[in-house]
C-alpha positions as CSV (number, residue, x, y, z in Angstrom):
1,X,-12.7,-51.5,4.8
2,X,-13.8,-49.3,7.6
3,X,-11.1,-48.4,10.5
4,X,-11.8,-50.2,13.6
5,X,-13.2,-48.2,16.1
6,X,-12.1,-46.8,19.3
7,X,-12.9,-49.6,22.3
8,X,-14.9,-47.3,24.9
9,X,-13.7,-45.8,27.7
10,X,-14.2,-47.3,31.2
11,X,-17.4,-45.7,32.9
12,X,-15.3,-44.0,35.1
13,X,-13.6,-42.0,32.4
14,X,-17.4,-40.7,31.3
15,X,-18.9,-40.2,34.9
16,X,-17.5,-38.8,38.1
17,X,-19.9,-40.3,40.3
18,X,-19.4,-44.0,38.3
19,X,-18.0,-45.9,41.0
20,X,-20.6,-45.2,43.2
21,X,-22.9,-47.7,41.3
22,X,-20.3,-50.7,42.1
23,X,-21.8,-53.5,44.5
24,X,-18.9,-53.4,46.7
25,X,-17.5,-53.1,50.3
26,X,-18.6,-49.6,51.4
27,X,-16.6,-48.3,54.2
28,X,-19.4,-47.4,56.7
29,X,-21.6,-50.0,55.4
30,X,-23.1,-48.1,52.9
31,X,-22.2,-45.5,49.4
32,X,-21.1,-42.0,50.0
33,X,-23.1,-39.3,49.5
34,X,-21.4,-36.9,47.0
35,X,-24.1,-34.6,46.2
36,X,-23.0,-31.6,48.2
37,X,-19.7,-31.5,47.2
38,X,-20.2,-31.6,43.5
39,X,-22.7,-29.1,44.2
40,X,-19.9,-26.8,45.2
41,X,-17.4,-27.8,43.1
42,X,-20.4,-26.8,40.0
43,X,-20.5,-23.5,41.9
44,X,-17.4,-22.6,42.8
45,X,-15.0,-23.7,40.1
46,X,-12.9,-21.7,38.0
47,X,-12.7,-24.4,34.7
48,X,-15.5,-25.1,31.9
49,X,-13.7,-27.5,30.2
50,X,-15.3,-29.4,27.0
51,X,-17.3,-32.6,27.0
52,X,-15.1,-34.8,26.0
53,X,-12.2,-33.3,26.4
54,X,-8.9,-34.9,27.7
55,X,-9.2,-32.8,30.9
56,X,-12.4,-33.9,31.8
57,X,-12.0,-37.3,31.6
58,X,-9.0,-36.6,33.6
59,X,-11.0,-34.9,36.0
60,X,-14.0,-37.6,36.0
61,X,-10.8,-40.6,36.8
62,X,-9.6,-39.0,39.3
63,X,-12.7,-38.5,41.5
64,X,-13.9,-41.6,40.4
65,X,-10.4,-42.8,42.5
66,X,-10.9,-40.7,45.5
67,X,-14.3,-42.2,46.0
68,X,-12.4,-45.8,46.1
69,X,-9.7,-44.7,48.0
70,X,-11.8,-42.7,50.5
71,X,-14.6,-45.8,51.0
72,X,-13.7,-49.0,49.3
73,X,-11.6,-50.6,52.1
74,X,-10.4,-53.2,49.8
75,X,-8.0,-52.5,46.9
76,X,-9.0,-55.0,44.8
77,X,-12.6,-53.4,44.7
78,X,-11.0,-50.5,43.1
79,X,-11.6,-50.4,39.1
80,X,-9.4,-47.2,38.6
81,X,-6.5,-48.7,39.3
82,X,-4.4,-51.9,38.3
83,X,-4.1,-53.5,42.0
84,X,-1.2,-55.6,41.1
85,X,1.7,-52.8,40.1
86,X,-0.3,-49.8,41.4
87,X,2.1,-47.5,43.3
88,X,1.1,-43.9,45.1
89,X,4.4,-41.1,45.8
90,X,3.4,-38.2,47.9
91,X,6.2,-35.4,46.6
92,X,8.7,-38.3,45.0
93,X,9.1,-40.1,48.3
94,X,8.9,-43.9,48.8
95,X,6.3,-45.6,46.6
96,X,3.3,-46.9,48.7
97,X,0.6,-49.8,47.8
98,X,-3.2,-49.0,47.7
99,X,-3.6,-50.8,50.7
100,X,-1.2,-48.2,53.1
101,X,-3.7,-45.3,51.6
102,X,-6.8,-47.6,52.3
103,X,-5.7,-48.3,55.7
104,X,-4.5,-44.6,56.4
105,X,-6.6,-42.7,54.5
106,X,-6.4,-39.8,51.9
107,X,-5.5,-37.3,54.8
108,X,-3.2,-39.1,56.3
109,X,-1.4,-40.7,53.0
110,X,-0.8,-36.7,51.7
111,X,0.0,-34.7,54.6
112,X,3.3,-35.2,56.7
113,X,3.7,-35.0,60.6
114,X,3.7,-31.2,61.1
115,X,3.1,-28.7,64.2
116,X,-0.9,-29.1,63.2
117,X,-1.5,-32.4,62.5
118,X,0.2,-35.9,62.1
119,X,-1.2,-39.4,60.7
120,X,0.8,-41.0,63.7
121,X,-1.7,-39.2,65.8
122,X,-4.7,-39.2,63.5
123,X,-6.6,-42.3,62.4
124,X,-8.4,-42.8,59.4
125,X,-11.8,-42.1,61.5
126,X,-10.2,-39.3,63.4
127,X,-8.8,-37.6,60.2
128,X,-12.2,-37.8,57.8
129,X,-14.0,-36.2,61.0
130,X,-11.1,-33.8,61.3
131,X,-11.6,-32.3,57.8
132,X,-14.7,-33.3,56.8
133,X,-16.1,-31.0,60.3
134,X,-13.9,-28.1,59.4
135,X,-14.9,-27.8,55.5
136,X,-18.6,-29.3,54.3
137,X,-17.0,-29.4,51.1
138,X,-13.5,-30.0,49.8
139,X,-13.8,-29.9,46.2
140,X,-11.1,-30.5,43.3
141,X,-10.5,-29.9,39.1
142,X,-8.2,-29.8,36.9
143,X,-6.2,-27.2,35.8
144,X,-4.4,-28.5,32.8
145,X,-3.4,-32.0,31.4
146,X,0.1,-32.9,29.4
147,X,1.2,-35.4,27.6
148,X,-1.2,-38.0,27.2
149,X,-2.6,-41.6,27.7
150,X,-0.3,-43.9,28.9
151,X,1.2,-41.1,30.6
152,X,0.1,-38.0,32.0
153,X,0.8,-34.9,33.9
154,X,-2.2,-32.9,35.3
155,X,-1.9,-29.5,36.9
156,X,-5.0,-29.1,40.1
157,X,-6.9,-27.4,42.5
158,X,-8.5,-28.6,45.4
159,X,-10.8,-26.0,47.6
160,X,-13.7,-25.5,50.7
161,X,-14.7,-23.2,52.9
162,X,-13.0,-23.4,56.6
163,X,-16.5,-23.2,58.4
164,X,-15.9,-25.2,61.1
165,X,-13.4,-24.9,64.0
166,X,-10.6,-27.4,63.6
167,X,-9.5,-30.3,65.8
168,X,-7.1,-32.7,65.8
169,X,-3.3,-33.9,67.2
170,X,0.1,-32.7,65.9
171,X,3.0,-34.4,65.9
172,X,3.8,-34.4,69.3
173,X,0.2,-36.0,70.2
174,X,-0.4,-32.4,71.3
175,X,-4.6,-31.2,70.8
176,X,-4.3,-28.5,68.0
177,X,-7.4,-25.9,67.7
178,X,-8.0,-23.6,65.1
179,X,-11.5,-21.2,65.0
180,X,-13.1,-21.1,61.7
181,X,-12.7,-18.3,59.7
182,X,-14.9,-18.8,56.9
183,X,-12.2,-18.4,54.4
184,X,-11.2,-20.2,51.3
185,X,-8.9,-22.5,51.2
186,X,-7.3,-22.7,47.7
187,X,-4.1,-25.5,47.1
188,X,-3.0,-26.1,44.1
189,X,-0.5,-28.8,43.1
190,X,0.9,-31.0,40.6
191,X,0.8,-34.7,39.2
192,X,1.8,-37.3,37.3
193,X,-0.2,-40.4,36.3
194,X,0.5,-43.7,34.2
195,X,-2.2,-45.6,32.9
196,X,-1.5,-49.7,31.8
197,X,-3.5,-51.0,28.5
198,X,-7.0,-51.2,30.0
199,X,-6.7,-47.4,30.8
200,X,-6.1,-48.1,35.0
201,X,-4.1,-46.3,36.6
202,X,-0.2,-47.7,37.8
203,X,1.3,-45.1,39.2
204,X,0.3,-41.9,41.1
205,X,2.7,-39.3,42.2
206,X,1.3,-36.2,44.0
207,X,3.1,-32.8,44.2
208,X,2.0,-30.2,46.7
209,X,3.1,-28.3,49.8
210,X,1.2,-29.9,52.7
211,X,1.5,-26.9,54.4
212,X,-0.1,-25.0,52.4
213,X,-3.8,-25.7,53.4
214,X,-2.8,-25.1,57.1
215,X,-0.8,-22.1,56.7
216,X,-4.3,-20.4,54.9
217,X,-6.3,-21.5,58.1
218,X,-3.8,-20.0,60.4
219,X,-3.6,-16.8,59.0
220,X,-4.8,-14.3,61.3
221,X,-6.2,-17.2,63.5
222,X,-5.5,-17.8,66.8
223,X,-3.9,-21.5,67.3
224,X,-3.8,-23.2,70.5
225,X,-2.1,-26.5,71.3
226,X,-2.4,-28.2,75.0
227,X,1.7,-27.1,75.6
228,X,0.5,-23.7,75.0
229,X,-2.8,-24.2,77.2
230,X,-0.7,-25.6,79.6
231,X,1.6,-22.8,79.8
232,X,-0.9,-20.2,80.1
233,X,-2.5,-21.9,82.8
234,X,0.2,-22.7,85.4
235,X,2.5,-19.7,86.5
236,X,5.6,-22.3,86.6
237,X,5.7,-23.2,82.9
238,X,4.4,-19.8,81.6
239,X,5.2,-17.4,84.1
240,X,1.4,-16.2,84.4
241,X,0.0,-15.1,81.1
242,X,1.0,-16.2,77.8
243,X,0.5,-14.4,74.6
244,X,-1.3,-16.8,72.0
245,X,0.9,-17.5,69.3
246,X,0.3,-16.0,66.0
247,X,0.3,-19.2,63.8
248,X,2.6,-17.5,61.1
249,X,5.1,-20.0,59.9
């Protein structure tokens, strides 16, 4: 008697661009328009790894869930994920549903209220403009994958180019600017997945320093919030002239 064979894997295990077939809710009224950024990520990435292979299916999941997180405003639209027990951790805080991140926003579900941005400050508009102006492309991979289906830990990078100036509010509500540098910005981070029987993901938990990505575009940059405008400007608050700050942390 022959072995049974292996059920298939969901399209979006095969493809990274499955999702994007899906007649569903498009934020915007309409599908995305990945082409440029896998583009870049074809140009510009640093892993070959094998069709087939557990790191590209990997790889091919988790785009396939950025593209439904980004632009399928309703949860239960998403096929990557189990809608009922999924749960997102940023760093092994609190758990959060799909619906906070479809209501916030990638941006604002991975990076805390800091001196260069905030989500309080920062809507889900605002914070796709924010980034998406600065770098044309933000692409990801993986590194490396361990363990295995149910559960898995994946090792990534996620990088662009900063050529456009930045803009957005930091957690005082203050106007944060940053001139582009035309620099790379390389972060690299950690996670941990769990998949249930139908191969959808449960439970996401991202590892990274936030700051990371805004520590790169301040480097030898010259920030500017509206305090420090402020100060420069009236003789009162800043005495006459004040020295830029040099954005190191």
């Amino acid at each position: 008697m022959d072995a049974e064979e292996a059920p298939a894997l969901p399209d979006y295990f095969v493809s990274p661009d499955a999702v994007l077939k899906d007649e569903a809710t498009w934020r915007f009224g309409r599908r995305p328009d990945y082409t440029k950024n896998r583009k870049a990520w074809q140009e510009t990435k640093t892993m070959n790894h094998t069709a087939g292979s557990l790191e590209e299916l990997v790889e091919n999941v988790v785009k396939n869930w950025e593209i439904e997180a980004s632009y399928k405003p309703n949860p239960k639209e998403w096929r990557t994920i189990n809608a009922e027990k999924y749960q997102f951790r940023l760093n092994g805080g609190p758990p959060q549903p799909a619906e906070a991140m479809a209501r916030l926003g990638t941006y604002n579900a991975l990076i805390e209220p800091n001196k260069y941005y905030s989500p309080e400050h920062n809507d889900f508009s605002a914070s796709h403009k924010t980034f998406k102006r600065m770098m044309p492309f933000f692409a990801w991979e993986v590194l490396d994958v361990y363990g295995g289906p149910p559960k898995l830990a994946i090792r990534w990078r996620h990088w662009g180019t900063f050529q456009g100036d930045y803009t957005a509010k930091n957690e005082q509500g203050e106007k944060v600017t940053m001139k582009s540098t035309g620099k790379v910005i390389d972060i690299k981070g950690m996670a941990v997945a769990e998949l249930d029987d139908q191969m959808r993901v449960t439970m996401l938990d991202i590892y990274f320093d936030p700051m990371d990505m805004f520590r790169q575009m301040d480097e030898g940059n010259a920030t500017e919030s509206e305090h420090a405008a402020a100060q420069a400007a009236c003789p009162f608050l800043g005495q006459g002239q004040v020295e830029k700050p040099e954005g190191h942390l």
